[in-house]
N, C-alpha and C positions, 0 to 999 in steps of 0.2 A: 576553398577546395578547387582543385583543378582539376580537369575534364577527365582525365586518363585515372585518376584515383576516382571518380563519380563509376565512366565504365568498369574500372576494377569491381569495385563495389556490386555495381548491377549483376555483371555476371558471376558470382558467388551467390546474387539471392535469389538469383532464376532459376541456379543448380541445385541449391538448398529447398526453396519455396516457388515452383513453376507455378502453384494456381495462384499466385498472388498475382502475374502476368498474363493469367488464363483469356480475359478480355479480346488479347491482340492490343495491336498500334493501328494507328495509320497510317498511309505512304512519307517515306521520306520523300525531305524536299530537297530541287536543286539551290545553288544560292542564286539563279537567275529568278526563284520563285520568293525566296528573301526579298530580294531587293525589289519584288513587285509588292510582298507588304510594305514595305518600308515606304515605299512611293505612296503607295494609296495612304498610309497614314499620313506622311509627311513628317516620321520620324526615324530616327537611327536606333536601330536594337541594341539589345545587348549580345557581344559574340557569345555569352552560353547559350543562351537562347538559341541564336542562329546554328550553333554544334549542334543541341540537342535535337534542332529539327531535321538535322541531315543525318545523323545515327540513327536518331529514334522514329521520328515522326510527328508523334505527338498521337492526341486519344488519351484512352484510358490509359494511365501505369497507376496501378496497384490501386489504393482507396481515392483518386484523383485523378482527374481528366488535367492534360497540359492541350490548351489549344493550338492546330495544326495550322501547317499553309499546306493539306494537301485539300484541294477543291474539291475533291469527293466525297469529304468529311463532314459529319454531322458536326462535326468541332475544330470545321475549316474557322480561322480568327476574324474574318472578315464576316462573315455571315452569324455569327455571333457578339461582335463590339464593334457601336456606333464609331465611327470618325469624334463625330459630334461630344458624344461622350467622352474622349480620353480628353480631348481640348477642354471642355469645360470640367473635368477632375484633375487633369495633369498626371491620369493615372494611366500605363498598359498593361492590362489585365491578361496573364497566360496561361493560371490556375484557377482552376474553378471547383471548389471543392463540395460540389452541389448541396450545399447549405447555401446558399444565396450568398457567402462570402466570396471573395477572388484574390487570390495571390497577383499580385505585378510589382510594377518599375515604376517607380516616381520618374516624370518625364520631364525636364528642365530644358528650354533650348533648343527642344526638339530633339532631345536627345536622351535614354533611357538609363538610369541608375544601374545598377547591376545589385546589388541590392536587391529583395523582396520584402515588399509591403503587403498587406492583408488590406483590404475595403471591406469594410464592416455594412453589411446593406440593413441592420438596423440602425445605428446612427447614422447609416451614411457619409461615411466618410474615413477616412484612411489612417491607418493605423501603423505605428513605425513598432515593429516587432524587435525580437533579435536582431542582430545584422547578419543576417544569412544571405549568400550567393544563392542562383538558381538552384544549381546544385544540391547545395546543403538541407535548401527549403524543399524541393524534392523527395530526398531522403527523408527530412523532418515529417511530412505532411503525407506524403504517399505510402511511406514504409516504416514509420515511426520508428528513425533510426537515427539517434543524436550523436552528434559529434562535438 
């Protein structure tokens, strides 16, 4: 799915269902504030990710939080996922669908899938779902809306 069909979508279901959005976001980021997570991990994102943080924000959308790069944010990525942690899973986690599970990007090379994965935090350990895009999983997961 491509970004501009994702915004399609979004705004049909804000106009249809606003309290599914009732929450708010948080601040959108610049990509100078990208590239300060990417530094501090010491990985390269994926550009939905990076889109969605300059449209959207991140925070809550609909039944799931996508975590932010704005630093004001209870669900700034940094202040919620260890360094430590994505190196020793090879996981970056940017959904958190507060059942202790997290939507991310299998990270290879230092460099992130585009692809969403689920980490199961009762097995602990990651789980290859559909092949959904950011995107798709978004829709899937925030607004139960399959494609």
């Amino acid at each position: 799915m491509e970004f501009s069909d994702f915004v399609d979508i979004i705004t049909e279901v804000k106009k249809k269902k606003p309290i599914l959005f009732g929450l708010g976001s948080d601040d959108v980021v610049s990509t100078e504030q990208i590239i300060y997570i990417e530094d501090y991990y010491n990985i390269e994102i994926p550009e939905s990710y990076k889109l969605f943080l300059e449209k959207y924000g991140g925070g809550y959308f609909a039944s799931i939080v996508v975590y932010s790069g704005d630093i004001n944010s209870d669900f700034y990525i940094i202040r919620n996922v260890a360094k430590e942690w994505i190196d020793k899973n090879k996981f970056f986690p940017v959904i958190d669908f507060e059942t202790g599970d997290l939507g991310g990007f299998n990270v290879h090379n230092q460099k992130c899938d585009d692809n969403i994965c689920i980490f199961d935090h009762d097995e602990n350990r990651i789980i290859q779902y559909d092949r959904y895009n950011f995107f798709q999983a978004l829709l899937k997961y925030g607004l139960n809306i399959s494609l």
